[in-house]
N, C-alpha and C positions, 0 to 999 in steps of 0.2 A: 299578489293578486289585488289584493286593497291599492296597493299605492298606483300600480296602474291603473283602476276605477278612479282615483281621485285624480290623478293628471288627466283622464279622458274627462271626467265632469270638469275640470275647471278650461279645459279645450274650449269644447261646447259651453261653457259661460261666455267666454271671449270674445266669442265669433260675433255678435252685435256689436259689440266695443270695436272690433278690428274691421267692424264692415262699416263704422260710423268713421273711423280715423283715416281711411285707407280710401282712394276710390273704389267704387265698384262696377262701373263701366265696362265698358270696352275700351280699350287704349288704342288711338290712332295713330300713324304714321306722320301726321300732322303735330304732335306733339298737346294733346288735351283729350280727354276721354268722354265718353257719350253713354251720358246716365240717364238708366230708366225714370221717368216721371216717379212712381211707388219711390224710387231713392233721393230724388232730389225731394217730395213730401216730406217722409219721412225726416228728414235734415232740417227744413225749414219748420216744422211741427218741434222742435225742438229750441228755436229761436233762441236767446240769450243762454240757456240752461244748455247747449250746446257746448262741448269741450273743444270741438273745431272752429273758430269763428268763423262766417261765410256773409256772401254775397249775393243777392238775384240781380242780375242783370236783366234789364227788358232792353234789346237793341230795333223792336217794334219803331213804328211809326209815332208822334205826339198823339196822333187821332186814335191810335189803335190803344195804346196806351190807356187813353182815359174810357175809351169804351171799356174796359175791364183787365184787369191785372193783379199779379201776385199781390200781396201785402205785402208791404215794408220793401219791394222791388224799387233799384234806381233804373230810372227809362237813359238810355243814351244811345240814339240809334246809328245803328251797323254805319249810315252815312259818310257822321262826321266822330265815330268812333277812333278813328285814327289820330283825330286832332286833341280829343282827351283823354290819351293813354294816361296820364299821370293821375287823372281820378279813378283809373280802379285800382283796386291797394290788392298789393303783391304780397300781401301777409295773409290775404285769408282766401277759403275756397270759393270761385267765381261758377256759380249755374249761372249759364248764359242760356239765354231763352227768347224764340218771337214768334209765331205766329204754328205754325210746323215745325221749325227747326233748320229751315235750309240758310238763311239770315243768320242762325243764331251760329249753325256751323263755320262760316265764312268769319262769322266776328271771332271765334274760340281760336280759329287758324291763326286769324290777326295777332291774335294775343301770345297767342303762344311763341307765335314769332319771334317778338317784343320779349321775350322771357321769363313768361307769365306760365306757372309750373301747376299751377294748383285749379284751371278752366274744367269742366264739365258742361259739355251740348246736352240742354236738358231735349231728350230725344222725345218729339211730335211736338215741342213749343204748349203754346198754352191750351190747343186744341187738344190733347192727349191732356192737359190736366184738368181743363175743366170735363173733360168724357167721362176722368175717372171719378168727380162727382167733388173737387177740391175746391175750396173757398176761390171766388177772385172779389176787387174789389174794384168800385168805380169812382 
């Protein structure tokens, strides 16, 4: 009885650790998963002190861009996206993110394409993060 209470608590320890390493999305057919804003927060509120290394992608416009956006976000828009695949780095986790989401969708497809294993559509873009009341910066 003990050792099953202690394999079930240390279960239930886990599950943040496994929900931090692991996506937690939805998984497309498209090949990149489509995380809730709360998950991609939560990831980026962890910045270096993060065990997964990651990435915010802003595939917005320049203008939309500077009007407001994540911190420490690289902007490279959906455009000319294609022309610099070799800037996102295939080693850490890509939230791709613009405006709603439908932009950010189309660049995650892109990527995935291209062989990129680790993309997340951060789902409703920055209007779903700033609703839920999250930092942006100009």
């Amino acid at each position: 009885m003990m050792k099953k209470l202690i394999l079930t608590s240390m279960a239930l320890l886990m599950i943040p650790w496994m929900a931090s390493a692991c996506g937690i999305g939805e998984q497309t057919a498209d090949g990149y998963e489509n995380a809730p804003v709360a998950h991609a927060y939560e990831h980026w509120k962890q910045g270096g002190q993060s065990r997964i290394p990651f990435l915010f992608l802003d595939v917005r416009t320049v203008e939309e861009y500077k009007a407001g956006h994540i911190e420490g976000a690289k902007l490279m828009p959906v455009q000319v996206l294609d022309k610099h695949l070799n800037d996102v780095p295939k080693d850490k986790r890509v939230y791709v993110y613009c405006h709603s989401g439908v932009r950010s969708a189309r660049a995650a497809k892109l990527l995935a394409s291209h062989g990129f294993t680790n993309i997340e559509n951060v789902v409703g873009g920055i209007e779903a993060w700033k609703a839920a009341g999250y930092p942006v910066v100009k």
